[in-house]
DSSP file (Angstrom, degrees, kcal/mol; ACC not computed):
  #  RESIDUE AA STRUCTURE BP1 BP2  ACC     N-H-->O    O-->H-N    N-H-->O    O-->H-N    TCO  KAPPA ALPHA  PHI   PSI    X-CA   Y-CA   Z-CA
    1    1 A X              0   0    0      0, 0.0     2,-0.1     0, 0.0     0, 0.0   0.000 360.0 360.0 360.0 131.4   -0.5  -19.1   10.1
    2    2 A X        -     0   0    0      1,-0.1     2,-0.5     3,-0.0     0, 0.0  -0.351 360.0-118.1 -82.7 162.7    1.4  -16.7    7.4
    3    3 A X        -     0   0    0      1,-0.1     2,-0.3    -2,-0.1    -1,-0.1  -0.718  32.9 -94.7 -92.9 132.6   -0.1  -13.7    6.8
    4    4 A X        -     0   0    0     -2,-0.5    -1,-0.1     1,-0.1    -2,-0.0  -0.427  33.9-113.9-106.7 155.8   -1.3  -12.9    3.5
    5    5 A X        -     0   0    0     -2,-0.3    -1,-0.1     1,-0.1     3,-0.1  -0.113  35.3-119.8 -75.2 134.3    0.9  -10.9    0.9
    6    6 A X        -     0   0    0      1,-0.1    -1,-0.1    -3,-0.0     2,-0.1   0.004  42.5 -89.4 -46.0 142.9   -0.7   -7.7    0.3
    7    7 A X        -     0   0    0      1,-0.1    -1,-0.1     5,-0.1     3,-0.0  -0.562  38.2-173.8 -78.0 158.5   -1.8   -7.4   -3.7
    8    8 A X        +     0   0    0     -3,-0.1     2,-0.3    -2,-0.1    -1,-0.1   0.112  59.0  39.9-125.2  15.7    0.6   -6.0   -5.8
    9    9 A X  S  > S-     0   0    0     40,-0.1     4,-0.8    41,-0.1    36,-0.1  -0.836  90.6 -96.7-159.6 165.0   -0.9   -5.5   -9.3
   10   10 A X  H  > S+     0   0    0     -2,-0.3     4,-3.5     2,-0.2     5,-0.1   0.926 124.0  51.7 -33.2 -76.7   -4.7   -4.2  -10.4
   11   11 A X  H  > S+     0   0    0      1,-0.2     4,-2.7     2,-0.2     5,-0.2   0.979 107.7  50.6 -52.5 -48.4   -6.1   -7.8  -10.9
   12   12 A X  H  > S+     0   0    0      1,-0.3     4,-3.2     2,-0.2    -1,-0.2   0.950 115.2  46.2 -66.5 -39.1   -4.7   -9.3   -7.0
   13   13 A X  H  X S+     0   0    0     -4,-0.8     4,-2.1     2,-0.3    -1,-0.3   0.929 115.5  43.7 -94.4 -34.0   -6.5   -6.0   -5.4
   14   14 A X  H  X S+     0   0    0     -4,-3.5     4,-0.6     2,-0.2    -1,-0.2   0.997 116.7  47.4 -62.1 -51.1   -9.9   -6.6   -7.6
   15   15 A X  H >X S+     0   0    0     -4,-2.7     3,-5.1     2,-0.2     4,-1.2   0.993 115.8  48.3 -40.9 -82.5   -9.6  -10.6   -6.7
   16   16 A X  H >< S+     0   0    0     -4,-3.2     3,-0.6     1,-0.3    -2,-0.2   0.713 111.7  45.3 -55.2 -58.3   -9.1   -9.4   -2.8
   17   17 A X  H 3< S+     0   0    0     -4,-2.1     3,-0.5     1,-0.3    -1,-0.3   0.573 110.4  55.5 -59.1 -14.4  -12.1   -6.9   -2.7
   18   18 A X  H X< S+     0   0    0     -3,-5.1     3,-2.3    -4,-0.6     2,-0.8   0.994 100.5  61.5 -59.3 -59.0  -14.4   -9.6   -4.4
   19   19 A X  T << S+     0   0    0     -4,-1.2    -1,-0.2    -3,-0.6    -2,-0.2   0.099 116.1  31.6 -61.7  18.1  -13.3  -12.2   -1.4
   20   20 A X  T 3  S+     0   0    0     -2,-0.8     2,-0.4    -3,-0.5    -1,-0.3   0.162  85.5 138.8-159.5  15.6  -14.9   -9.8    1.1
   21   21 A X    <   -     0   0    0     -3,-2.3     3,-0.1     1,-0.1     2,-0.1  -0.592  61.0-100.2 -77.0 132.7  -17.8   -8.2   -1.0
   22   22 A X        -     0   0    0     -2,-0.4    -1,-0.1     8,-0.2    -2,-0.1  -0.333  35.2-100.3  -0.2  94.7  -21.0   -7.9    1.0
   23   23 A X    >   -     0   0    0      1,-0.2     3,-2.1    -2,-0.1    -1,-0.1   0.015  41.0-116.6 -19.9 107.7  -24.2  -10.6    0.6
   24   24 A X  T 3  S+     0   0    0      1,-0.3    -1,-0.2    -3,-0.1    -2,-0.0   0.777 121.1  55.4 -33.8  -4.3  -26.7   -8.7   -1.8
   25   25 A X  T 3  S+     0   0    0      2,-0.1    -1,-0.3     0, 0.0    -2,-0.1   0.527  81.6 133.6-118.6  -7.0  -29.0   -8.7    1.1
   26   26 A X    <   -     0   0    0     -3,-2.1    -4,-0.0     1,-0.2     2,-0.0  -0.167  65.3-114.2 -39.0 126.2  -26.3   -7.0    3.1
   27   27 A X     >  -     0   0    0      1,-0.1     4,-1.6     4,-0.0     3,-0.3  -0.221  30.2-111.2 -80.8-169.1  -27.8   -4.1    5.1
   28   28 A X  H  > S+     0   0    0      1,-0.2     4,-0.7     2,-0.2     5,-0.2   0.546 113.0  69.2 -87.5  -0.2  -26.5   -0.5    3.9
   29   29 A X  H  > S+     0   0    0      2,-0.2     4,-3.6     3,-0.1    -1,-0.2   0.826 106.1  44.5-100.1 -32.1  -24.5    0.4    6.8
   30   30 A X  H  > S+     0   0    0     -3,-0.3     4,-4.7     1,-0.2     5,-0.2   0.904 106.9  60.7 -78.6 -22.3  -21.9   -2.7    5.6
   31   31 A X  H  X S+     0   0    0     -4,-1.6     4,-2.0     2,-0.3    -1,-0.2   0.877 102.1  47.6 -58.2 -38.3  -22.0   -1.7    2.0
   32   32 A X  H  X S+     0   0    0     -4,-0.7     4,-2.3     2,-0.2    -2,-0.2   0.989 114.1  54.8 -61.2 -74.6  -20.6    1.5    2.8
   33   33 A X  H >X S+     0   0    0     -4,-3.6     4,-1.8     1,-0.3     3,-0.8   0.696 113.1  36.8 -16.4 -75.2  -18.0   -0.6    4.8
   34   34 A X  H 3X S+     0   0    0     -4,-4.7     4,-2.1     1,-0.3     5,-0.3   0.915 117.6  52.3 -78.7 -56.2  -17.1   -2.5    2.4
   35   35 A X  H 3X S+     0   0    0     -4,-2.0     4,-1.9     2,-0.2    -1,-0.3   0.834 112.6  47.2 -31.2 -44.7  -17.3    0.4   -0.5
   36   36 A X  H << S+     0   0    0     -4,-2.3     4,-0.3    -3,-0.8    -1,-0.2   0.997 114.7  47.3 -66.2 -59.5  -15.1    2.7    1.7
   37   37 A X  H  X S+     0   0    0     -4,-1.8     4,-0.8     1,-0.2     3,-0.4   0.709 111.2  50.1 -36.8 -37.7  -12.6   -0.4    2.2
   38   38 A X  H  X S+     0   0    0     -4,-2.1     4,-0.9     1,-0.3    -1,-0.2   0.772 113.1  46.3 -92.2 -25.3  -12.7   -1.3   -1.7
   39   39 A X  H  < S+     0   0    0     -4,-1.9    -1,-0.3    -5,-0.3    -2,-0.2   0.389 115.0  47.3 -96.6   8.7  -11.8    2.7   -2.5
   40   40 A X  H  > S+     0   0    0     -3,-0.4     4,-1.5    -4,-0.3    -2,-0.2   0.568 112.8  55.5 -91.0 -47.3   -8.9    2.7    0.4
   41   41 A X  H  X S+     0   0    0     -4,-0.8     4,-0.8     1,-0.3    -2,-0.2   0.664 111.3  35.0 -78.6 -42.0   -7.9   -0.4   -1.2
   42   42 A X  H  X S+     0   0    0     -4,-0.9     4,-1.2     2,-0.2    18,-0.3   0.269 111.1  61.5-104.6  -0.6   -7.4    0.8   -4.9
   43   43 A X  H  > S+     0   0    0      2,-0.2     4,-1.4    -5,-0.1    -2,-0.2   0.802 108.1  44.1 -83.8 -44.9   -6.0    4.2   -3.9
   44   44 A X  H >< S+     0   0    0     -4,-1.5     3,-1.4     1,-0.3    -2,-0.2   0.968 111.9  62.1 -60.5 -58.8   -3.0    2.2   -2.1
   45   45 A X  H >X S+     0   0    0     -4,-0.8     3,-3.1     1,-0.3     4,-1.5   0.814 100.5  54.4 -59.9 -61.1   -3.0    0.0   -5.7
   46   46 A X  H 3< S+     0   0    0     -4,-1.2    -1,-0.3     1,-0.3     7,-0.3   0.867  98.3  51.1-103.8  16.8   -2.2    2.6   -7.6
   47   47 A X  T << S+     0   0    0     -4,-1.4    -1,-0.3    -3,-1.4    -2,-0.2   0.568 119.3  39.0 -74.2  -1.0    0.5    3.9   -6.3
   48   48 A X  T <4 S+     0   0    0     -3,-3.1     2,-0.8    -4,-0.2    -2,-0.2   0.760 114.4  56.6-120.6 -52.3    2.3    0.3   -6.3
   49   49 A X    >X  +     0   0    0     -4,-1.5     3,-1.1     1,-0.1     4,-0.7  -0.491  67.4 171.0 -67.3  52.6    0.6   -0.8  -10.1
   50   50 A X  T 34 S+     0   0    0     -2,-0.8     4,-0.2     1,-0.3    -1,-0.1   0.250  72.0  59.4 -79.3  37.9    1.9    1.9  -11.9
   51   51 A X  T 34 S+     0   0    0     -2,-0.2    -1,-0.3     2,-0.1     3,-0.2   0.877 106.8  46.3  14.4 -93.1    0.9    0.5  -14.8
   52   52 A X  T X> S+     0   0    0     -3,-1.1     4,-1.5     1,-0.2     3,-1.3   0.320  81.0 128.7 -19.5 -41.1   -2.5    0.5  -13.6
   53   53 A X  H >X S+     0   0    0     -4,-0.7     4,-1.5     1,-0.3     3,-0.6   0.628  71.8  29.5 -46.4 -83.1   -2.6    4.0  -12.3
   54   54 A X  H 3> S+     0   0    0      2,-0.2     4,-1.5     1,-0.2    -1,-0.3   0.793 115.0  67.3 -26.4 -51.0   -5.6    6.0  -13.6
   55   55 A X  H <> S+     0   0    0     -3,-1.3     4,-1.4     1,-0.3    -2,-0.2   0.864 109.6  36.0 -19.1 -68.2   -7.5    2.6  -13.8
   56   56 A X  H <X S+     0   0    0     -4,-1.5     4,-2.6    -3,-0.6    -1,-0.3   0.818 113.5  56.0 -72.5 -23.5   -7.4    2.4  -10.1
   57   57 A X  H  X S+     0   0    0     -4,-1.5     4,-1.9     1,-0.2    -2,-0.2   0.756 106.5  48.7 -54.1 -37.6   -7.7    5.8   -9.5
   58   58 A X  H  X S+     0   0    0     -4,-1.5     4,-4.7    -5,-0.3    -1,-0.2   0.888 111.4  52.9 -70.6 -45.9  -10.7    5.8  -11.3
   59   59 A X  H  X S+     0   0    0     -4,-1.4     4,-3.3     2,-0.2     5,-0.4   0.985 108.1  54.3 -40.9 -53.9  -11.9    2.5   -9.1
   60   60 A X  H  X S+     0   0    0     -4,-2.6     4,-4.2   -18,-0.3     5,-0.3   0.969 104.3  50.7 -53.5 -53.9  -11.2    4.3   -6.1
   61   61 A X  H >X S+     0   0    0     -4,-1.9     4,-1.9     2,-0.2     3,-0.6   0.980 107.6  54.0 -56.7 -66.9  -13.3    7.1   -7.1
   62   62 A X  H >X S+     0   0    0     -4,-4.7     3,-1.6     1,-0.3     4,-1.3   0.849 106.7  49.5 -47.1 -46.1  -16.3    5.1   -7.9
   63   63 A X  H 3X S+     0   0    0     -4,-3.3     4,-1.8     1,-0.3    -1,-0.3   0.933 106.1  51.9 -64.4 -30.7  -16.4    3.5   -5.0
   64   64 A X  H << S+     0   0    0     -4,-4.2    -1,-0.3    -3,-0.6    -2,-0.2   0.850 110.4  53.5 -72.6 -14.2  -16.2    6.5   -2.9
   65   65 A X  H X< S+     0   0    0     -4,-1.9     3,-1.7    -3,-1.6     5,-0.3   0.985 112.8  50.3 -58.3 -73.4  -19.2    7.8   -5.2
   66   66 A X  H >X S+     0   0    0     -4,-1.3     4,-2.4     1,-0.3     3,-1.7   0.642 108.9  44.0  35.8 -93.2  -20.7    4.5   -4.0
   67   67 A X  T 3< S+     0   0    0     -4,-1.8    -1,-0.3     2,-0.3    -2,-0.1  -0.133 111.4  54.1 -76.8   2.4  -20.2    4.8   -0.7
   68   68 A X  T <4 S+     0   0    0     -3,-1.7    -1,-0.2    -5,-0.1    -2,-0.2   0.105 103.7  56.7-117.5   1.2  -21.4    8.5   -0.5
   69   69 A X  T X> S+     0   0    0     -3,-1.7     4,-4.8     2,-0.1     3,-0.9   0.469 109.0  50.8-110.8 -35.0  -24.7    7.7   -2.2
   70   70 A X  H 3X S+     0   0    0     -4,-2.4     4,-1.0    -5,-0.3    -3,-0.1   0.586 108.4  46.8 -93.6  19.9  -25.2    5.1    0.7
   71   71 A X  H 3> S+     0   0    0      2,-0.2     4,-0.8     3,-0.1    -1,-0.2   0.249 114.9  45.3-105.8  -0.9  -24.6    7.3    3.4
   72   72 A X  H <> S+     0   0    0     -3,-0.9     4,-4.1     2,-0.2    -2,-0.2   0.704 116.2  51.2 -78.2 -43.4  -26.9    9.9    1.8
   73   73 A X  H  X S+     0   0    0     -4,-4.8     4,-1.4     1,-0.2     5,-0.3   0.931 110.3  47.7 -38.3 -74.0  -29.3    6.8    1.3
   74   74 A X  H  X S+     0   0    0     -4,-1.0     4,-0.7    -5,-0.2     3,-0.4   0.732 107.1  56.0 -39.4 -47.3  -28.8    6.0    4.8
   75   75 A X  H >X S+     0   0    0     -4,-0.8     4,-2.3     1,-0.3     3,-2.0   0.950 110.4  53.2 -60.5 -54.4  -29.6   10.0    6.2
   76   76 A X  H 3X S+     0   0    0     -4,-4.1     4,-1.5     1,-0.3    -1,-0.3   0.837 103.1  47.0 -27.8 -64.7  -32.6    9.7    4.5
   77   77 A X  H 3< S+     0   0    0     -4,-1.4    -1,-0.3    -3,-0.4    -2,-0.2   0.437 115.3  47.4 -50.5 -13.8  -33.7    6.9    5.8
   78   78 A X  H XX S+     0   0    0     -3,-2.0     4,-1.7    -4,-0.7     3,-1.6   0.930 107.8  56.7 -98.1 -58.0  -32.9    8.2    9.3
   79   79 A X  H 3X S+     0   0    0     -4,-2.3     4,-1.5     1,-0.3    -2,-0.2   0.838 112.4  39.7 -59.7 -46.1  -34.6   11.7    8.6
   80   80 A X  H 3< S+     0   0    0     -4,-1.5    -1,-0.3    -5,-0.2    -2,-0.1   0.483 110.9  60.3 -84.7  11.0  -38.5   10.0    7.5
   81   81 A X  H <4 S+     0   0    0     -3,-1.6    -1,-0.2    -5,-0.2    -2,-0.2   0.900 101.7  46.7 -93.4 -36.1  -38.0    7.9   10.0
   82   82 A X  H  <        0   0    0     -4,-1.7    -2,-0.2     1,-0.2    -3,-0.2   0.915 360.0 360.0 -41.4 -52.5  -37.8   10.8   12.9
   83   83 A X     <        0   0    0     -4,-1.5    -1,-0.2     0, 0.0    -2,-0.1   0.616 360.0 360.0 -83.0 360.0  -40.7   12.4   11.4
């Protein structure tokens, strides 16, 4: 089975992070996952789209804002639940 070609442009890397986005019902620990993955994912992007470059840069950063409000969510949740 071939393996498939890494995106090369903006659009291919938005398309690929769709194909692996989370169920809305998804608990938070895979949301992060996926968030962390989608800002790894657009960092790479714009160093190959330069075109693109601030665009994804900018991507990247939300999702690691994202993905750093739902591992504060999550500590929360962990902290009232101890008490």
């Amino acid at each position: 089975m071939p393996r498939p070609t890494p995106p090369k442009t903006l659009s291919q890397t938005h398309e690929l992070v769709m194909s692996f986005r989370p169920a809305y019902s998804a608990p938070p620990a895979e949301w992060k996952a996926f968030r962390e993955k989608a800002a790894r994912l657009y960092n790479e992007i714009a160093d190959i789209d330069r075109h693109h470059h601030h665009e994804a840069m900018a991507w990247a950063s939300s999702e690691r804002e994202k993905a750093a409000e739902i591992g504060r969510a999550m500590r929360e949740a962990r902290a009232i639940e101890a008490k």
